[in-house]
C-alpha positions as CSV (number, residue, x, y, z in Angstrom):
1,X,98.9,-50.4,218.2
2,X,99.2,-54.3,218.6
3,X,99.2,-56.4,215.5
4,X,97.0,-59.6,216.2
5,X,98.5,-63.1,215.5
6,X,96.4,-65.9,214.0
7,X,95.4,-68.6,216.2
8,X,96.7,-71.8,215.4
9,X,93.9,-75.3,215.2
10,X,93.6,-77.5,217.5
11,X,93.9,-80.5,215.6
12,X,96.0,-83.5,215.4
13,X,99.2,-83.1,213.3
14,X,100.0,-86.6,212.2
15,X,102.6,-86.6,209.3
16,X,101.4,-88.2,205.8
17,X,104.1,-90.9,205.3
18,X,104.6,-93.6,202.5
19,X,104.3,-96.3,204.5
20,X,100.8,-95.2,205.7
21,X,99.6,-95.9,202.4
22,X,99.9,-99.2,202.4
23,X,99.2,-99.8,205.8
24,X,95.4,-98.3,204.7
25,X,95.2,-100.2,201.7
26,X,96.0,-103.2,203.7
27,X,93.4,-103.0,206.4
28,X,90.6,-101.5,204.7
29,X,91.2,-102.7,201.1
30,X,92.9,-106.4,202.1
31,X,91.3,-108.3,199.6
32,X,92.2,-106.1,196.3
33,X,94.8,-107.6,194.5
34,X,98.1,-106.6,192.5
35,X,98.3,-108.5,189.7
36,X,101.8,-108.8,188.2
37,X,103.7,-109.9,184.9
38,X,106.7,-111.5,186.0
39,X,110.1,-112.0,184.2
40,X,110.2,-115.6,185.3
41,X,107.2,-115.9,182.9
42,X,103.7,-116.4,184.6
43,X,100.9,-113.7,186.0
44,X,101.7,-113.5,189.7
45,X,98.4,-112.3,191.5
46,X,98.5,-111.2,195.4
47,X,96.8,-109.1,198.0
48,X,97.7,-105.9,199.6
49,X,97.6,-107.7,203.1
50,X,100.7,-110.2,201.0
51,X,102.1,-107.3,200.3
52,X,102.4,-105.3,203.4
53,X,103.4,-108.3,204.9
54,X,106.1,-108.7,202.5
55,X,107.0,-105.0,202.8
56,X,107.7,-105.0,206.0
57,X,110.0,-108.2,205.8
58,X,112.0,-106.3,203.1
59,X,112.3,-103.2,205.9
60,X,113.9,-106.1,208.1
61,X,116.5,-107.2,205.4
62,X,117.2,-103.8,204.4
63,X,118.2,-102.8,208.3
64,X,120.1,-106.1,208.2
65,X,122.0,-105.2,205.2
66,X,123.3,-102.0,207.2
67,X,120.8,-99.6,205.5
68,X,120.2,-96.4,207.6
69,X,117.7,-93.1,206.9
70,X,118.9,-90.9,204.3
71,X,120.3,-94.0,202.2
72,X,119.8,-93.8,199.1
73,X,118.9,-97.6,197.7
74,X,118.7,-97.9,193.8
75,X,116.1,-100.0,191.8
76,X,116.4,-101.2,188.6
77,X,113.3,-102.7,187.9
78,X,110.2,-103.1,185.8
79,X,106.9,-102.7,186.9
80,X,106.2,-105.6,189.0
81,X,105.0,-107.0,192.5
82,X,108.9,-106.8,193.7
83,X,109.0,-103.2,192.8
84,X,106.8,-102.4,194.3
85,X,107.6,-103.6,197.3
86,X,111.0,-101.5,197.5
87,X,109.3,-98.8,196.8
88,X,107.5,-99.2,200.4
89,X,109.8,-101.0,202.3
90,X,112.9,-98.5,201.4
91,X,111.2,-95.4,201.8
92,X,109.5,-96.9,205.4
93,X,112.0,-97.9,207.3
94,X,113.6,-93.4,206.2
95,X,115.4,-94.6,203.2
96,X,115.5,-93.0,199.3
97,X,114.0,-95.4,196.8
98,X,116.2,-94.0,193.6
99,X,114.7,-95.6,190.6
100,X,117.4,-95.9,187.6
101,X,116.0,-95.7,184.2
102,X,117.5,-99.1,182.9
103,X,117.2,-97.4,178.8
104,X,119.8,-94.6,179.6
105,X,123.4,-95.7,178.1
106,X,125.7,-97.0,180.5
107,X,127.8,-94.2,181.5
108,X,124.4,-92.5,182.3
109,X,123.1,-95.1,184.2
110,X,126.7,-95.1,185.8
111,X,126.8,-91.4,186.4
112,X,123.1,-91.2,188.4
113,X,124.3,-94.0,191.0
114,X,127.6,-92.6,191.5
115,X,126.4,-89.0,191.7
116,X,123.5,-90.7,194.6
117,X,125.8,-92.3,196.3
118,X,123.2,-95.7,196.5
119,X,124.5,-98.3,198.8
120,X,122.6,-101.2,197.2
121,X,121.0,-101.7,194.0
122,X,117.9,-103.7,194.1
123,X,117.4,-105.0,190.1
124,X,115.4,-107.5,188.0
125,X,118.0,-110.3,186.5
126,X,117.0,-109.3,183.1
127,X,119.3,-105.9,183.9
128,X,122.3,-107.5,185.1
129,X,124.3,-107.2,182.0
130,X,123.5,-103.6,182.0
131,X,125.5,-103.0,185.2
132,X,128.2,-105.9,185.3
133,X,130.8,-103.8,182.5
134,X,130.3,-100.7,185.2
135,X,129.8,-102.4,188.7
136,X,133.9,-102.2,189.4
137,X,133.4,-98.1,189.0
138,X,130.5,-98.1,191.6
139,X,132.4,-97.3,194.8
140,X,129.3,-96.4,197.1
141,X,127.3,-99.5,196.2
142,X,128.3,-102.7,198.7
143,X,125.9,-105.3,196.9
144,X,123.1,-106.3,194.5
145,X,120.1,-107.9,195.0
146,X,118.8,-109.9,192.1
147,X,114.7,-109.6,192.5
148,X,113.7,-113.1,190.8
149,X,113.4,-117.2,192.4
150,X,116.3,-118.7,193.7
151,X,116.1,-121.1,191.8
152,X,116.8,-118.7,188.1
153,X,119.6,-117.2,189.6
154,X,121.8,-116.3,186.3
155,X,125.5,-116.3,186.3
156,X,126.6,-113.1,186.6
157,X,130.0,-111.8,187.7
158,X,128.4,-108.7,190.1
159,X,130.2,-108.4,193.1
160,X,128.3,-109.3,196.8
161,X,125.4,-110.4,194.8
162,X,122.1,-111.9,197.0
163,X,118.9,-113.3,196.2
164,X,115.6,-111.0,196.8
165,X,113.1,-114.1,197.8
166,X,115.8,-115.5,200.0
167,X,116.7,-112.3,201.9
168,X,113.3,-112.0,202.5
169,X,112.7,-115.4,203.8
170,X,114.9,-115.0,206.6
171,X,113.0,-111.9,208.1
172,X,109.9,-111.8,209.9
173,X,106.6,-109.9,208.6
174,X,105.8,-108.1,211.6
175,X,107.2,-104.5,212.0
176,X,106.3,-100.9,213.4
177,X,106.9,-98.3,210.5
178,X,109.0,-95.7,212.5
179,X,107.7,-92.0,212.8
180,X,109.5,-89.2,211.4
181,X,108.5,-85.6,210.0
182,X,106.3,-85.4,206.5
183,X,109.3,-83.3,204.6
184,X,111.7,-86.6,204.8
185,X,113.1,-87.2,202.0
186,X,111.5,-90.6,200.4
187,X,112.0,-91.0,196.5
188,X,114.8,-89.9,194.1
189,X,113.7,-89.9,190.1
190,X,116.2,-88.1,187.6
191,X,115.6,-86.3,184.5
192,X,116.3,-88.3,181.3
193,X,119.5,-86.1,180.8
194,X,118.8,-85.1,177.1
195,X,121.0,-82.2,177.7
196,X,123.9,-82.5,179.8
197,X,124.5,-85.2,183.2
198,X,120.7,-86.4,184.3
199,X,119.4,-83.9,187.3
200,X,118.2,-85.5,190.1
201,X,114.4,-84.4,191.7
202,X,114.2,-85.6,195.5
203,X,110.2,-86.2,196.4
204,X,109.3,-85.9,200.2
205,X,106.9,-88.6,202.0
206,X,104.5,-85.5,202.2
207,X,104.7,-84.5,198.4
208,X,104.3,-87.9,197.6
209,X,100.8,-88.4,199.9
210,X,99.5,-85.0,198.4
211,X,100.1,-86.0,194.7
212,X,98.1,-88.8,195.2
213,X,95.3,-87.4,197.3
214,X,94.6,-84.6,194.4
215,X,95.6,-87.5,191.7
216,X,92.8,-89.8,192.1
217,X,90.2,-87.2,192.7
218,X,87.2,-87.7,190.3
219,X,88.2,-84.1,188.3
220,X,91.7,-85.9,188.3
221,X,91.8,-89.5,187.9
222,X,89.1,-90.7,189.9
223,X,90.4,-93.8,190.9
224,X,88.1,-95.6,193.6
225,X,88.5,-98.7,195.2
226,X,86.1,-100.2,192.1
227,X,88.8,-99.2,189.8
228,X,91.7,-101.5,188.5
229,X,94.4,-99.8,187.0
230,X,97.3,-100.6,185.1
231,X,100.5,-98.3,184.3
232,X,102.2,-99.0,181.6
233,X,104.6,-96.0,182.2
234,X,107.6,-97.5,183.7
235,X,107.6,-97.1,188.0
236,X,111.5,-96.6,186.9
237,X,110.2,-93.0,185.1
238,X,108.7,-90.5,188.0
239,X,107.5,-93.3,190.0
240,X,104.8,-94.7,187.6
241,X,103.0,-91.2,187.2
242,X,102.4,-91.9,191.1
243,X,99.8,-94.6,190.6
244,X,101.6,-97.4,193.0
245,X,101.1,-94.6,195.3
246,X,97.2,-93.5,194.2
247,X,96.1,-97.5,194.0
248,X,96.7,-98.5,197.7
249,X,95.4,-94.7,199.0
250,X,92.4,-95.5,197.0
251,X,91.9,-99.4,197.2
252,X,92.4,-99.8,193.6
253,X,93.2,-102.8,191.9
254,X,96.8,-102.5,190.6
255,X,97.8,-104.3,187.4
256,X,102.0,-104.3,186.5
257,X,102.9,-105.5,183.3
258,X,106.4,-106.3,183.5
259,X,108.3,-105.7,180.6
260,X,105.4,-106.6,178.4
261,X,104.6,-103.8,177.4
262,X,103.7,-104.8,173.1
263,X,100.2,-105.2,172.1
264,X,99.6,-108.6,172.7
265,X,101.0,-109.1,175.9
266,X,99.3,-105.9,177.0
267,X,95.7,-107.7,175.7
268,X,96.1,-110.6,177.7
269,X,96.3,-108.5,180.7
270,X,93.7,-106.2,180.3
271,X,91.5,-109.3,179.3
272,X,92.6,-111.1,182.5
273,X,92.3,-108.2,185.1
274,X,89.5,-106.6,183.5
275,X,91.2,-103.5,183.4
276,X,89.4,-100.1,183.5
277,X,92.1,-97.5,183.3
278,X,95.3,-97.2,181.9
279,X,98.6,-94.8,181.5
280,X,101.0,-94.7,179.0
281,X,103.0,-92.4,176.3
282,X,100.8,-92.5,172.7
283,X,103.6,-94.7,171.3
284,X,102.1,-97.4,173.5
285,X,98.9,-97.1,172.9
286,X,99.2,-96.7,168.4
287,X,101.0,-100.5,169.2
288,X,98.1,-101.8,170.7
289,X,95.5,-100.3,168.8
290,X,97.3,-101.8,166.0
291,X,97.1,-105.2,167.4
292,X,93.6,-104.5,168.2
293,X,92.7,-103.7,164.8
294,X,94.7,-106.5,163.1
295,X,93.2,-109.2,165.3
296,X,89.8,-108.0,165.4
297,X,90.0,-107.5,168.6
298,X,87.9,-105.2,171.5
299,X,88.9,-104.0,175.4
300,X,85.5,-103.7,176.7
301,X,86.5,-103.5,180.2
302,X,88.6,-100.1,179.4
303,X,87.3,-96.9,180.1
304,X,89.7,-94.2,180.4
305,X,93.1,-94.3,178.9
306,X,95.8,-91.3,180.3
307,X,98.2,-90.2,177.7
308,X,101.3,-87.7,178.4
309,X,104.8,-87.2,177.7
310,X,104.1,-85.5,174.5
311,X,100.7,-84.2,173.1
312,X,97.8,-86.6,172.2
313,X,97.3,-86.1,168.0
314,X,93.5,-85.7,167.3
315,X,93.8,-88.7,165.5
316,X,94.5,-90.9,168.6
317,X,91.7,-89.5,170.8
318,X,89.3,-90.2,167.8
319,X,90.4,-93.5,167.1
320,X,90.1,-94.5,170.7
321,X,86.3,-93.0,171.1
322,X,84.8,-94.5,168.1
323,X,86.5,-97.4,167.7
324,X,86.7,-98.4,171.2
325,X,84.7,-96.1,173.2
326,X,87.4,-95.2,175.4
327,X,87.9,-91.5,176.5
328,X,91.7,-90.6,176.5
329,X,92.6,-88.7,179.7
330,X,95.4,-86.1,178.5
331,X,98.1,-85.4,181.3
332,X,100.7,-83.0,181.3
333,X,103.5,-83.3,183.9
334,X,107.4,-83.5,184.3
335,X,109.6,-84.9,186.7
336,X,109.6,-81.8,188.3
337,X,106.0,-82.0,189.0
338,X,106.3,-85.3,190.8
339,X,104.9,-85.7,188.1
340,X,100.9,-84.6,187.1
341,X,100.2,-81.0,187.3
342,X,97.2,-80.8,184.7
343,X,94.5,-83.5,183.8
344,X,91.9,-83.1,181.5
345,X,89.0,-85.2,182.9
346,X,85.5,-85.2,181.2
347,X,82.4,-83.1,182.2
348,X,78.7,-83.2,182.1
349,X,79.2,-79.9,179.7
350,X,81.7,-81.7,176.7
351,X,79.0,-84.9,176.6
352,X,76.7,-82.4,174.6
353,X,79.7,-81.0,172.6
354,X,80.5,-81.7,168.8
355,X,82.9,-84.3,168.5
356,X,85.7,-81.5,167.1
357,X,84.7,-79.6,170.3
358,X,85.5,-82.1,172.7
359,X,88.3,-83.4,170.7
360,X,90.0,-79.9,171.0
361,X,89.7,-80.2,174.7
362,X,91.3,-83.9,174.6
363,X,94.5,-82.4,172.6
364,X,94.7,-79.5,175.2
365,X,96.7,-80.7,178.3
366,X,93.6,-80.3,180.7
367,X,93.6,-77.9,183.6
368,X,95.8,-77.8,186.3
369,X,94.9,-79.7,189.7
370,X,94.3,-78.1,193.0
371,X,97.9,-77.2,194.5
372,X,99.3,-76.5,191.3
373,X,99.2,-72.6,190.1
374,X,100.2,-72.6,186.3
375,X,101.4,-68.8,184.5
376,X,102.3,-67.6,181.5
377,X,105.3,-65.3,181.2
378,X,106.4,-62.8,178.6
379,X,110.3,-62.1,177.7
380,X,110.1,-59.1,179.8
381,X,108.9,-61.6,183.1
382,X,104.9,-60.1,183.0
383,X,102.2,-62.5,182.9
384,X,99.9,-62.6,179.7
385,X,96.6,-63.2,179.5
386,X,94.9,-66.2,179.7
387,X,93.0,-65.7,176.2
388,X,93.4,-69.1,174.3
389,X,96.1,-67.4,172.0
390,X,98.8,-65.4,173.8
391,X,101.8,-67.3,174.0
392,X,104.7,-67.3,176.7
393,X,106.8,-69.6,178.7
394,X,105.2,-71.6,181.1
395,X,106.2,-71.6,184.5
396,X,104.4,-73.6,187.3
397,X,104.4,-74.0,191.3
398,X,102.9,-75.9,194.3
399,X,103.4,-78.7,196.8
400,X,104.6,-81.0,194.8
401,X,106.9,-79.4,192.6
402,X,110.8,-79.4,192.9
403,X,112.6,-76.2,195.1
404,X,115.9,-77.2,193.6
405,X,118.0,-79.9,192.3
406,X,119.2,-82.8,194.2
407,X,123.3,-82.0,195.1
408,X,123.0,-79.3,192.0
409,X,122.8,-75.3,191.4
410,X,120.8,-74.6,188.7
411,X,119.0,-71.1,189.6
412,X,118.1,-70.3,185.8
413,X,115.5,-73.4,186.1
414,X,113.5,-70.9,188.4
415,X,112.0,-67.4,188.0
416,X,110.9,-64.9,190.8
417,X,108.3,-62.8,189.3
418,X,107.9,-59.2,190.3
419,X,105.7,-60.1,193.3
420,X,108.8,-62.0,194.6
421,X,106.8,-65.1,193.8
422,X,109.2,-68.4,192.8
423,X,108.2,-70.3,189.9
424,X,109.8,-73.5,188.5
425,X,110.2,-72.7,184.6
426,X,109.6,-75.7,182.6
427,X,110.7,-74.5,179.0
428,X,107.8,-74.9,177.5
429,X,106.1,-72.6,175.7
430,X,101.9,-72.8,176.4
431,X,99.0,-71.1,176.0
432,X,95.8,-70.9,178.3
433,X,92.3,-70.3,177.4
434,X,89.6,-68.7,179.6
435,X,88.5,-72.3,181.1
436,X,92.0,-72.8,182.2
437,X,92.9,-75.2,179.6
438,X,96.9,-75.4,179.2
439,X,98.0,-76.1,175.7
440,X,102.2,-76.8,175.1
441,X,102.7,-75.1,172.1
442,X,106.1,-76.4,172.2
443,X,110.1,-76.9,174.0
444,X,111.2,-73.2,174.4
445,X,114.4,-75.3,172.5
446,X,112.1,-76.9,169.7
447,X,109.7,-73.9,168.4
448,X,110.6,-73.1,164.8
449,X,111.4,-69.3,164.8
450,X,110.5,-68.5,161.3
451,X,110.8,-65.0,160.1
452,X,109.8,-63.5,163.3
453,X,107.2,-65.5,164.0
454,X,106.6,-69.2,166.1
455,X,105.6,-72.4,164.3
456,X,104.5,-74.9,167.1
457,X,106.3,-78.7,165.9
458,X,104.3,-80.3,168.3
459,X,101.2,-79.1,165.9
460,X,102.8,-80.1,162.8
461,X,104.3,-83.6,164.3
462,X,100.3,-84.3,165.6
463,X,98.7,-82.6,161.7
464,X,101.2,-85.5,160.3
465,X,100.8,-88.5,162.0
466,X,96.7,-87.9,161.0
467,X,98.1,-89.5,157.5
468,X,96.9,-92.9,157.4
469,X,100.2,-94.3,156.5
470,X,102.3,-92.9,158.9
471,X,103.2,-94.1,162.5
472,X,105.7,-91.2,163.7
473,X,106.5,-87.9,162.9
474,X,109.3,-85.2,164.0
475,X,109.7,-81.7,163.2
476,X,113.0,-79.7,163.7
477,X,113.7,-76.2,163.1
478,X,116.9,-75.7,160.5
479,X,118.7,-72.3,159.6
480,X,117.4,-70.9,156.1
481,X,119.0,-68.0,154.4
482,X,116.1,-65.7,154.5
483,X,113.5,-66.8,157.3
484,X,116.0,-67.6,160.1
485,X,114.8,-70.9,160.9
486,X,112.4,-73.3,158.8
487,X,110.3,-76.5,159.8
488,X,111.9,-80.2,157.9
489,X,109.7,-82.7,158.9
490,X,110.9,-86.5,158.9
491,X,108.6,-89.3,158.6
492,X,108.3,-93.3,159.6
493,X,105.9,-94.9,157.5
494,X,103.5,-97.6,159.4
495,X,105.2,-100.9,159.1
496,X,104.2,-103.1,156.2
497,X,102.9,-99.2,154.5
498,X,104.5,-97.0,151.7
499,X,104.4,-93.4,152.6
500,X,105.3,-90.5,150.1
501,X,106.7,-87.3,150.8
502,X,104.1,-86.1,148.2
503,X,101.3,-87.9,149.6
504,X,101.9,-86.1,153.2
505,X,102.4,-82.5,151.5
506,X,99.0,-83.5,150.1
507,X,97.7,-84.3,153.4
508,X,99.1,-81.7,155.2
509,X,97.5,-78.9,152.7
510,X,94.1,-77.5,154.2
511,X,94.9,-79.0,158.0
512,X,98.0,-76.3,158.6
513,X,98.4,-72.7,157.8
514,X,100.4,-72.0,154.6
515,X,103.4,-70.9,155.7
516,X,103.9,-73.9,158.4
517,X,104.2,-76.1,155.2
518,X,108.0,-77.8,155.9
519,X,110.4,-76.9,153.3
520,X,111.1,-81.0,153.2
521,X,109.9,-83.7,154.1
522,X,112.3,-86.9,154.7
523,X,110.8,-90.8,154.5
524,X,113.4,-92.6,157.7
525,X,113.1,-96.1,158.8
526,X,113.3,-94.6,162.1
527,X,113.6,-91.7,164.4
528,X,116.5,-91.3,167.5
529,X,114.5,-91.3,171.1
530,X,115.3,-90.5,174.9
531,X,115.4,-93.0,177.1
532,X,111.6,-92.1,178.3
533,X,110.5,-92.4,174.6
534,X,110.6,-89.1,174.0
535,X,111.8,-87.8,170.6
536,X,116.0,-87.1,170.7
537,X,115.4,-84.3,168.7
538,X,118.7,-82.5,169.6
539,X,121.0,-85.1,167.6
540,X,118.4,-84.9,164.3
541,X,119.4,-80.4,164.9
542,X,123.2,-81.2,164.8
543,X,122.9,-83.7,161.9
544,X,120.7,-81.5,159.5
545,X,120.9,-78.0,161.0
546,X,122.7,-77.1,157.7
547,X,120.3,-78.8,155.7
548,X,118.4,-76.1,153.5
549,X,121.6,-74.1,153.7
550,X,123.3,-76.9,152.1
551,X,120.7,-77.6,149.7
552,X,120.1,-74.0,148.2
């Protein structure tokens, strides 16, 4: 007996590449502009046919400069026209555009070039001081290019340094983006390194295309060519959430702020551009929300505002629908992930919901895109039932999430389930309801193991910062003599407020179960964070791990 074979299509097979984004945007979307805050001080506006063109003269000085495929090329950069630029003309011409997170401390920042092996370091002036003390210790890297006019060249003592504009000058703007296959290698991001050396996560030209085709889908992003969006997440962390990659694919209107990233800076922009959508961490958007509120101020023009890297409180997602009449977009994603895996987008079904209904659905992180298979896993490896309360780790897969680490083993990051399936596991612990909407219950790391039982810090950080007074909260788990482990909650107060540790117990009473209730509650001026913003709750464990041990 024969076994039959599937028949393979007849249709073209064309590789998705980078560099075909722009091309698009440029021919079909020429006229849409990217709108820029530079460091040398003014709004810089521009087209994507500028930018193409400007793209492909920065292929030409790359080439000139020695830079072959595979290369890895470092930017250190904020989010800005340049940028963007390297981020097309290094990955077109078969490069790696590496993007350093300029917030690590130096010997990270030092540790994630040497361990790429970058040959040039593309980096705004404002950054030079960051790399001079550590340049002599870069032996792969043979020269810096300082992306700002010639004419505010800073004295800096950075060996083989040149001038972006004036490398750029010298080339012409015509050029043929060469051909190769869909898997090649086209962006390196690495983790923020908040335990052990930073892991690097190496995205492919066809990864990269596929995130942003399911990204700006309308149960996604939905980013159209009418839209004009502005990223306030950093296109040095996971490549801006992939939005200078979604804007051109959809003819979007692309707004980079720079390093003005504060509420009034922010304002002007939005005001300027007319801004419709918007990404960022919560931090951001509590700043500008209070510079809204204190200048009696509105953002008409905004719609949609996407928040991830840690869970949306209730109390943001209210704030921003009835004060504003913006709908917050919750995200969930890792660099891992490339990096958005689940979206939460709105539905003709939550517009006739209660506002606690809908607002439950906002603090969820939204369902997962198409490509992206999401599970739940028990301690035995069996998957649990997607029932709104069962609770397990959260393990995730697709096209555009990592196989391995870039130059590094590190098998226990993945799981093979009993089906010989390979999951990536992100150590988080989640829940999924029946709709498919993923809740992160909390870190694997940061879940307070009390008595037996889990209490979720992300909960009880989010039931906090509700208190009118308060503008961040973080909750460890510390050993206690009976219970194992028990929540202390620390506390910033809002600047220019007075917040009580007695005044938040109050609060808290009624809005968390009993037992959840922190054993104490500490009033800081401030609280230790990643480099990505994320609380750096791993140095607050070794400080006060003791603490209720200590105290009794």
């Amino acid at each position: 007996m024969t076994t039959a074979r599937p028949v393979s299509g007849q249709m073209m097979t064309q590789p998705m590449l980078i560099s075909d984004l722009l091309e698009y945007a440029a021919a079909h979307h020429g006229s849409r502009e990217i709108i820029s805050r530079r460091l040398e001080g003014d709004i810089h506006r521009y087209t994507y046919k500028d930018a193409l063109r400007r793209s492909k003269q920065l292929a030409h000085a790359l080439i000139s400069l020695g830079v072959q495929p595979g290369d890895r090329v470092a930017t250190l950069a904020w989010n800005g026209y340049r940028h963007f630029e390297c981020y097309y003309g290094i990955s077109g011409i078969g490069a790696i555009c590496h993007t350093v997170n300029p917030r690590l401390y130096a010997e990270q920042v030092e540790y994630i070039i040497q361990h790429a092996e970058d040959c040039y370091v593309f980096l705004d002036a404002c950054f030079a001081p960051l790399l001079e003390p550590i340049a002599d210790k870069l032996s792969s890297v043979k020269g810096f290019i300082l992306m700002i006019d010639e004419d505010q060249m800073p004295d800096t003592s950075l060996p083989h340094v040149h001038n972006y504009e004036h490398l750029l000058a010298q080339q012409p703007d015509m050029y043929e983006w060469p051909r190769f296959e869909a898997d090649t290698a086209a962006c390196l991001c690495y983790t923020s390194g908040t335990t052990g050396n930073p892991k690097g996560v190496l995205y492919s030209h066809a990864s990269t295309v596929l995130h942003a085709y399911a990204s700006r889908n309308p149960d996604a992003l939905n980013v159209s060519s009418d839209s004009v969006v502005m990223p306030v997440v950093p296109m040095y962390h996971v490549c801006a959430w992939g939005m200078p990659y979604i804007a051109p694919m959809s003819g979007a209107s692309l707004v980079l702020p720079g390093e003005g990233m504060d509420g009034p800076d922010l304002y002007e922009l939005i005001d300027v551009a007319q801004v419709d959508m918007m990404l960022g961490v919560p931090t951001v958007w509590l700043r500008l929300i209070d510079y809204l509120k204190a200048n009696d101020l509105t953002i008409p023009s905004v719609k949609t505002v996407g928040v991830g890297g840690s869970a949306s409180p209730r109390s943001l997602v209210e704030t921003l629908d009835k004060d504003f009449g913006i709908y917050l977009l919750p995200i969930w994603g890792m660099t891992e992930t490339s990096p958005l895996a689940t979206l939460g987008a709105p539905t003709k079904a939550m517009a006739s919901m209660s506002d606690d209904e809908r607002y439950r659905i906002q603090t969820t992180a939204g369902k997962p895109m198409f490509g992206i298979d999401l599970e739940i896993f028990d301690d035995d490896g069996e998957p649990l039932p997607h029932d709104g309360t069962s609770r397990g780790f959260l393990r995730v897969r697709g096209p555009w999430v990592l196989r391995s680490y870039y130059k590094t083993e590190k098998p226990d990051a993945f799981f093979t389930d009993k089906d010989g399936g390979v999951w990536f596991d992100t150590g988080d612990i989640a829940v999924i309801d029946a709709q498919s909407y993923l809740q992160i219950v909390d870190r694997a790391k940061d879940v307070v193991k009390s008595g037996g039982e889990w209490i979720s810090s992300i909960d009880l950080e989010n039931a906090a910062v509700g208190h009118p007074e308060v503008a961040e909260a973080c909750v460890i788990g510390v050993k206690h003599p009976k219970w194992d482990e028990r929540p202390l909650l620390f506390i910033v107060a809002l600047e220019g407020k007075t917040v009580t540790k007695e005044s938040v117990y109050a609060y808290l009473d009624g809005k968390i179960a009993k037992w959840w209730m922190p054993d104490d509650i500490l009033v800081v001026d401030e609280l230790p964070h990643t480099a990505t913003g994320k609380l750096q709750k791993r140095s607050l464990r070794d400080e006060y791990i003791n603490y209720l041990v200590d105290k009794n």
